[in-house]
Backbone as JSON, one array per atom type, in Angstrom:
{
  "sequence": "XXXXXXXXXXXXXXXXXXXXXXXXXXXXXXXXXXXXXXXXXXXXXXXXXXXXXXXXXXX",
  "N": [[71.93, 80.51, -132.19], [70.23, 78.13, -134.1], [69.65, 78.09, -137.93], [67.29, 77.69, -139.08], [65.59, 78.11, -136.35], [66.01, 80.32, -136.59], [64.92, 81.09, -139.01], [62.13, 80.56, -138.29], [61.28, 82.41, -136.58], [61.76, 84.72, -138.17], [59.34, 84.48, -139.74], [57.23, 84.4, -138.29], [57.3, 86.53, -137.01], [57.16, 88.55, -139.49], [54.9, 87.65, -140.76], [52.79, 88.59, -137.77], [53.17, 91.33, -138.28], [52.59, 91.84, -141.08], [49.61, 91.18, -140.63], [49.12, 92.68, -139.0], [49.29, 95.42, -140.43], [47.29, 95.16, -142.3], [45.25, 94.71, -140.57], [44.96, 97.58, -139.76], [44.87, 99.17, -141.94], [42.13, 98.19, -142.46], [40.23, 99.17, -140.77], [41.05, 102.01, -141.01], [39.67, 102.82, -143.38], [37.72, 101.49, -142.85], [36.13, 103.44, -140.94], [36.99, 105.74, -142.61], [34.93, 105.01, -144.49], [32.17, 105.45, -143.3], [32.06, 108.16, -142.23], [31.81, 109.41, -144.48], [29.73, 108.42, -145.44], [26.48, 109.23, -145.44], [24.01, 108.18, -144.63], [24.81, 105.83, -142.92], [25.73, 107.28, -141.05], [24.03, 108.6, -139.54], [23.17, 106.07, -138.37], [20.9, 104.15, -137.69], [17.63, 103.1, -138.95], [14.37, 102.78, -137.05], [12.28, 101.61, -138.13], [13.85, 99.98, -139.6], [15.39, 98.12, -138.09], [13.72, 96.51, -136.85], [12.56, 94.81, -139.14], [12.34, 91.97, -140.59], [15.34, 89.51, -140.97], [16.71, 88.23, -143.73], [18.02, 85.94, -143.84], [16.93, 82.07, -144.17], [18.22, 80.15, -142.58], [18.47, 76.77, -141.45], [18.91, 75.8, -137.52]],
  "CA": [[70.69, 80.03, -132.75], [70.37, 77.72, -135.35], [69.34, 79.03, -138.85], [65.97, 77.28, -138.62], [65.17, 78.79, -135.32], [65.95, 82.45, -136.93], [63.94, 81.58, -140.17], [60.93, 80.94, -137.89], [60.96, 83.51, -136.02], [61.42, 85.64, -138.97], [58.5, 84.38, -140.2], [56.51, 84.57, -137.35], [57.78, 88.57, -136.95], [56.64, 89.07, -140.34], [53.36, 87.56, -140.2], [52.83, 89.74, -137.48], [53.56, 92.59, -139.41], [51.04, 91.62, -141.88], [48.28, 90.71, -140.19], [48.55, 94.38, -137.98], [49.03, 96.18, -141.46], [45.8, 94.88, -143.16], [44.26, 95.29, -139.55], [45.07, 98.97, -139.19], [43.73, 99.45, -143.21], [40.75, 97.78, -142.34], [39.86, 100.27, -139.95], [41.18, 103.36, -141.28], [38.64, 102.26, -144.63], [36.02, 101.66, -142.32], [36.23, 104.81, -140.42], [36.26, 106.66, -143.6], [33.76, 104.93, -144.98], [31.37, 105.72, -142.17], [32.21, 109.01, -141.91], [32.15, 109.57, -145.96], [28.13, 108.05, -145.5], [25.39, 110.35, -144.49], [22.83, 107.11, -144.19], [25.35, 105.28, -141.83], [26.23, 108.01, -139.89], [23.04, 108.83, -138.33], [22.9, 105.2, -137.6], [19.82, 102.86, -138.29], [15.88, 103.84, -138.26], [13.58, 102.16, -136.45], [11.93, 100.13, -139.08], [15.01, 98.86, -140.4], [15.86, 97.34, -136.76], [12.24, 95.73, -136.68], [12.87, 94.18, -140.43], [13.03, 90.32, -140.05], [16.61, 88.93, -141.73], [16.27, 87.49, -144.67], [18.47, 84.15, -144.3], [15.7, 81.09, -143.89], [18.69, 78.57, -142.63], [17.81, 76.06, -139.87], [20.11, 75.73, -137.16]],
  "C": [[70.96, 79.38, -134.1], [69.58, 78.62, -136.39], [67.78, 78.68, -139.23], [65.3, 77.82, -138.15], [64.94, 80.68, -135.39], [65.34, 82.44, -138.25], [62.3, 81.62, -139.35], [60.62, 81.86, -137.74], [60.97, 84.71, -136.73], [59.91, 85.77, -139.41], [57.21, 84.63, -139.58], [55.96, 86.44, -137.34], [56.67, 88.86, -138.64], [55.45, 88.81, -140.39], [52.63, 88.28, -139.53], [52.53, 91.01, -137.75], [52.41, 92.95, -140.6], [50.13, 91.85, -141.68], [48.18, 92.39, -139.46], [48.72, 95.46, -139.38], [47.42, 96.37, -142.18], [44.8, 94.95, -141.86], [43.87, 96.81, -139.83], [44.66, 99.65, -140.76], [42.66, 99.5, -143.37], [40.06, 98.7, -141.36], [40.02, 101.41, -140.58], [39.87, 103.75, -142.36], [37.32, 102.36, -143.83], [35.28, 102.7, -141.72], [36.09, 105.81, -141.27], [35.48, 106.55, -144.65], [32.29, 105.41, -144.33], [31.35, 107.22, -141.86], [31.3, 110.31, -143.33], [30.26, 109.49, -146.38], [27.62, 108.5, -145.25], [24.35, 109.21, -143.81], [23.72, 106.33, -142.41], [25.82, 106.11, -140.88], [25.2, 108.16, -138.81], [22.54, 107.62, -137.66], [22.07, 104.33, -138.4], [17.76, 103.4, -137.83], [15.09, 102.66, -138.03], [13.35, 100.81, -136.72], [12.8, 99.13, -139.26], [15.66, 97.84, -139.21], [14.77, 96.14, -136.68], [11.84, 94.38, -137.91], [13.17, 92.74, -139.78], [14.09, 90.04, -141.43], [16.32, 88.26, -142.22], [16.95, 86.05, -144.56], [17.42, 83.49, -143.29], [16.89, 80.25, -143.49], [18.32, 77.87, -141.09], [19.23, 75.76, -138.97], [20.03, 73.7, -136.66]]
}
C-alpha cells in the first residue's frame, strides 16, 4: 500500500472513532440526565402536549 492509501484510511479509522466516542457520551449524558430529572421522568402532562409550538415560520 502506498503511504497515501494508509494515511486515508487512518483517517477514516479515526474519524470513526470519534464520531462513536461523542455518540456513546451523548447518550450516556442523556440517560443520566433523564434519570437525574423528576419532571422528565414521568414524561409529559397532558396540557403541555395540547400547547401550540411557538415557532410562527411559514413553510
Amino acid at each position: 500500500m502506498s503511504e497515501t492509501t494508509i494515511f486515508i484510511v487512518g483517517v477514516i479509522v479515526f474519524a470513526i472513532t470519534i464520531y462513536g466516542a461523542v455518540m456513546a457520551g451523548g447518550i450516556a449524558l442523556t440517560r443520566a440526565e433523564i434519570e437525574q430529572n423528576p419532571r422528565r421522568e414521568r414524561g409529559f402532562a397532558d396540557e403541555d402536549l395540547k400547547k401550540r409550538f411557538p415557532f410562527r415560520g411559514r413553510y
